[in-house]
N, C-alpha and C positions, 0 to 999 in steps of 0.2 A: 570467199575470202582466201579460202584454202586455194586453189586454182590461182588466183591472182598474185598472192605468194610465190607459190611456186613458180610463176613465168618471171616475178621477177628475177628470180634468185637465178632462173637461167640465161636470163640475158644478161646480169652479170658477171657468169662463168663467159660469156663469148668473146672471143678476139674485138679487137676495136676494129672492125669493118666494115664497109656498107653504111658509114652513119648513124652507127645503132647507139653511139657513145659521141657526143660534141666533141668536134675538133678542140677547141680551146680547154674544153676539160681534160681530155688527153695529153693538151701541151702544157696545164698547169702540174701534170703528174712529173715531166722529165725536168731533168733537172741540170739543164743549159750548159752552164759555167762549170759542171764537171765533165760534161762529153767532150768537151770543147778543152779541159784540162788548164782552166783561168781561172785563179782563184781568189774570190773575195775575202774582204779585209772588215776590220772593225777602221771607223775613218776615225782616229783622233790627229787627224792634217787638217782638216781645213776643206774649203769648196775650189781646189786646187783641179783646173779642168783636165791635167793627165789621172787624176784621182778619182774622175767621173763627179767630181762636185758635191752634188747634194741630192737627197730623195724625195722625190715628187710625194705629198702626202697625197692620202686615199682620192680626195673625191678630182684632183687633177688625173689621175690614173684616169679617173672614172669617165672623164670628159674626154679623154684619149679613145677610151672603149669605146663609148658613143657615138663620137663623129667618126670613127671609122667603118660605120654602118650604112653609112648616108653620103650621096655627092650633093656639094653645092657649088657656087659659083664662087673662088677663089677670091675675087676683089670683092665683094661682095662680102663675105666674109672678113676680110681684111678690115672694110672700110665700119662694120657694127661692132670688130670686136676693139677694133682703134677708139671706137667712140663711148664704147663701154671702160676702159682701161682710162683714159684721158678723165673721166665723168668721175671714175672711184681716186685717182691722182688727183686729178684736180688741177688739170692744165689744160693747154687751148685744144691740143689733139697729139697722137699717138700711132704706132704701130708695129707691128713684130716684127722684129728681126732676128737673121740666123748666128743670132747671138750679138756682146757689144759689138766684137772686134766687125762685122757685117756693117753694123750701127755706124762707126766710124765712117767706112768706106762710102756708104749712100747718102749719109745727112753731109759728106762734104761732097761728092756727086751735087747734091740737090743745091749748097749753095754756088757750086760753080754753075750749073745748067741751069735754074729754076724747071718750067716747065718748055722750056725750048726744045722740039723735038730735034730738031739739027743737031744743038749740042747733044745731046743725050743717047743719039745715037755711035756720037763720033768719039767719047772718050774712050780712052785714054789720049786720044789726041786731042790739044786744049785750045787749037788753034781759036783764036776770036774770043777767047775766055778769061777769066784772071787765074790765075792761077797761085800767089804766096799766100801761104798762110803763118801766120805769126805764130811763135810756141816760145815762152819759155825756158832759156837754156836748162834751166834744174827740172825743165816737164819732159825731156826726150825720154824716151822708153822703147819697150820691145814694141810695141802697136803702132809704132810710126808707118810700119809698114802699110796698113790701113787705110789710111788716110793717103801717103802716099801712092798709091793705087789709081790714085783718079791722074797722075800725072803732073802732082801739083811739087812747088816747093818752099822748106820750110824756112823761114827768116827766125833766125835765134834774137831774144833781147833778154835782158838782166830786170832794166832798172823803166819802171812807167814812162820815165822820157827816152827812154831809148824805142819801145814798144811805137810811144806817139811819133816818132820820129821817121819810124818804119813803113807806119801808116801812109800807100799812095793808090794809084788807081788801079794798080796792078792785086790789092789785097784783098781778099775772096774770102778770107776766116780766121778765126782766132783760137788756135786750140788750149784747153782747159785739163789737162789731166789731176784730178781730182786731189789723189793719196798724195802726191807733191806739193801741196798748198802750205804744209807748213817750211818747204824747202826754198821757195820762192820768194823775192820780192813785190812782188804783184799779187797780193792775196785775192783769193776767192770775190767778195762781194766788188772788191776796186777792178777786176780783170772785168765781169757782168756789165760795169756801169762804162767803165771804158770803150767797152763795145759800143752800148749805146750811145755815147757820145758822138763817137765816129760814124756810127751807121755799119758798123763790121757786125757781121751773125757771127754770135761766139757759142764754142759748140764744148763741155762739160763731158768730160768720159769719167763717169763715175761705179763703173762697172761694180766694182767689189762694194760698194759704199752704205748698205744695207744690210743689219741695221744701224743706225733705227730707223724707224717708220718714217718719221718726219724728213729722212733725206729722199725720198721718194718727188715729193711735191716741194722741197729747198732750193733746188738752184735755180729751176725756171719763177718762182718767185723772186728770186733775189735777177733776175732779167737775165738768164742766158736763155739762146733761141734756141741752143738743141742741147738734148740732155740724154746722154746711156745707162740703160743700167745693166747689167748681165741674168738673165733669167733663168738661172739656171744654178743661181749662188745661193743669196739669203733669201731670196723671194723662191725660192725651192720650184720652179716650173721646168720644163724639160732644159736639158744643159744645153743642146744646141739652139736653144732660144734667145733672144732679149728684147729688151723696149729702147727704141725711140721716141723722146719726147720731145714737143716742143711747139713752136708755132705751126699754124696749118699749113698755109704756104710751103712753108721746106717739109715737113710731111707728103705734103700732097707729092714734090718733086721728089723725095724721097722714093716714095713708092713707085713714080716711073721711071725711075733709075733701077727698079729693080725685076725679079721677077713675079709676075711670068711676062713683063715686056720684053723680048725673045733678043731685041736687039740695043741693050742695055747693060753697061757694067756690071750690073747686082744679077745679070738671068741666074748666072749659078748661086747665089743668095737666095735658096729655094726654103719658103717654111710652107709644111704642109698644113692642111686644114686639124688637124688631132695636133700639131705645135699649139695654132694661134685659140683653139679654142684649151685647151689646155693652160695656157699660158695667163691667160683671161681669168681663167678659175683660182691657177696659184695667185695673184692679185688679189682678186676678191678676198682668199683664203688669208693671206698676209696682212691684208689691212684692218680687217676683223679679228687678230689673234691678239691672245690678252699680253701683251707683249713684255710688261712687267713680272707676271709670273716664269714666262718664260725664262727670261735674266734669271729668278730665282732658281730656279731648276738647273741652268748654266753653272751656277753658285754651285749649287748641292755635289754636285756630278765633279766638279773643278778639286771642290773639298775632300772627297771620297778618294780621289786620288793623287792629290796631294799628301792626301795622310797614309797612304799606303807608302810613299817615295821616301818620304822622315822618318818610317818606322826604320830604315834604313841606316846604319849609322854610316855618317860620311855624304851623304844624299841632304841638300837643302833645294827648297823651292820658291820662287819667287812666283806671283800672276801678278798678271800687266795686262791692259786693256788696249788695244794699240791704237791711235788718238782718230782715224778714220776707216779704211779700207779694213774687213774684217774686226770689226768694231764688238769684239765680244773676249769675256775672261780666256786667255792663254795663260798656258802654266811654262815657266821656264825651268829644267828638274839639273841642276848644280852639280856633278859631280868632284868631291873630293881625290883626284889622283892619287893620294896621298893609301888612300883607307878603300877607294872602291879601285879594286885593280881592274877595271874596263872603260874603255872609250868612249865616248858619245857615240862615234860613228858605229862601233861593234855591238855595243847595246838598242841604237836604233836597228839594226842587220836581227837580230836574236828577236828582237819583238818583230820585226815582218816575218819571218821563218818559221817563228812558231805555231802554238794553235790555243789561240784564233792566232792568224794571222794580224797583226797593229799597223796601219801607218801613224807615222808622225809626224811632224810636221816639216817639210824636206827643206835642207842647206842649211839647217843648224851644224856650229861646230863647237860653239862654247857650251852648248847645254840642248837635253834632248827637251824640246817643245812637243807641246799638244794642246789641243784646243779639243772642247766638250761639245760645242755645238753641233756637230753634223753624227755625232754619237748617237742610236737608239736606245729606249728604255730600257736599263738592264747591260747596257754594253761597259759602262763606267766601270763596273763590277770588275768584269773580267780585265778591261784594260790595268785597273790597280792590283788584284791580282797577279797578272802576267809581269808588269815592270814591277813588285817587288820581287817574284822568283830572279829574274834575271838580276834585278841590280844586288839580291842576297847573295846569288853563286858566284858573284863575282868581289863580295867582300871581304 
């Protein structure tokens, strides 16, 4: 015993050479993001993708770990974990993508090509293809670009008979951006049904739209053919992930739109085998979690620092639930100009600066925002802490 002590304790003492110490143990000892002089933040923004979004809980790590031990066969792969994802969803079929905005690009790929290799090889040139797709004027956004990629173009309507009106032989899809449903005259469930009417594949970008749970399996219920969600938000999977959902058919073309078919608009739409199974995991992970308690904890954490911001005199706060996209308690924190002599914008600058470093939640100007969900156990604390020093020094 004595002897076997002793050897360990000396190879303890030895340089990490030769093997004698796991690689990955050694690289769980450094510590990245300071050599590198990038410094992490407490998140009270949001699943904001220059923000890095959200954290993979453990056992998706773990399914990261995993499959990067092992080769298999990429479609192959693709085609069991789409069918596992679709099975816990609850739709016709499924599969990963490198992220929504990827999502966009190929599910409208797939309704302009279906499975025609001709097409499929020749986009962005659309010759022999339809190419308009109807949107919305209150749905235009930054992700048009996306969509636009395949070489398509978009017809604006307002009002349901302007949409029907629009409808001719040249019309290939029907875009849906999600968070604008209540901007719109065409709501949600009347856009879904209009498609079918026509025989138009109507395609739901609902990236940010979770939670809750139930929007997951909502809009292909309610009949739209393809549905996004971003994987990488509320469903907490890796950030450059997301799901395509929707009928199999445009899934199927979907995915030979994409990579690894070499000669394909989507080849650089690359998700590795540690995304899709990872991806698959957060799902599992998400659909299973007690999601009411959750909200609760939302509550608690929202409360703890809100009442750090009132001990404040001059400091009032509002929370608001915003009616879809990021669908969970934000705190609006009110500055009194009057009594707190500091800015929004200078008091958000003092909480990223300091330590911890805070985000918040970015292009507020009437009031500094925060949201508690992408917060870990114990971070609440500190964020209530930190914004009353800073909102006190400035009273």
């Amino acid at each position: 015993m004595a002897n076997r002590r002793s050897f360990l304790q000396t190879i303890a003492g030895l340089p990490v050479v030769g093997g004698l110490v796991p690689a990955h143990a050694a690289a769980r000892r450094r510590d990245f993001f300071k050599e590198l002089g990038v410094r992490p933040f407490l998140n009270a923004a949001g699943t904001y993708t220059m923000l890095t979004a959200s954290l993979m809980p453990p056992e998706a790590v773990a399914a990261i770990e995993y499959s990067a031990k092992f080769y298999v066969n990429l479609n192959d792969l693709q085609e069991a974990v789409g069918k596992r994802i679709a099975q816990l969803i609850g739709c016709e079929a499924a599969m990963v993508t490198a992220g929504a905005a990827s999502a966009l690009t190929l599910g409208t790929a797939a309704c302009m090509t279906g499975k025609n290799s001709g097409f499929i090889r020749r986009l962005p040139d659309t010759a022999g293809m339809k190419t308009e797709v109807i949107v919305q004027k209150s749905h235009r956004y930054g992700y048009d670009h996306a969509v636009r990629n395949c070489g398509v173009k978009f017809v604006e309507v307002v009002t349901r008979e302007d949409l029907e009106r629009s409808i001719n032989s040249n019309t290939v899809m029907m875009l849906f951006f999600n968070d604008a449903d209540p901007r719109g005259k065409i709501r949600v469930a009347e856009f879904a049904e209009l498609g079918k009417k026509h025989g138009i594949p109507t395609f739901n970008d609902a990236a940010a739209d979770v939670p809750p749970v139930e929007n997951l399996s909502k809009y292909t219920k309610l009949g739209f053919d393809l549905v996004t969600f971003s994987g990488g938000k509320g469903l907490r999977g890796p950030q450059s992930a997301g799901l395509l959902l929707g009928r199999r058919d445009l899934i199927e073309a979907a995915r030979l739109n994409s990579s690894p078919n070499s000669d394909s608009i989507g080849r650089g739409h690359k998700v590795n085998k540690e995304e899709m199974l990872a991806m698959m995991v957060a799902v599992e992970s998400y659909v299973k979690r007690d999601h009411a308690a959750e909200w609760r904890e939302w509550e608690r954490r929202a409360k703890v620092i809100s009442d750090a911001a009132r001990s404040v005199k001059g400091v009032t706060v509002e929370q608001v639930v915003p009616e879809i996209a990021n669908h969970t308690p934000t705190l609006r924190i009110h500055l009194d100009k009057g009594v707190v002599k500091i800015g929004v914008a200078e008091a958000v600058k003092k909480l990223r600066e300091g330590a911890p470093s805070i985000e918040c939640v970015p292009g507020s100007r009437e009031y500094i925002g925060m949201t508690v969900w992408m917060l870990q156990p114990g971070d609440e604390k500190q964020v209530a802490r930190r914004l009353r020093e800073v909102l006190r020094s400035a009273g």
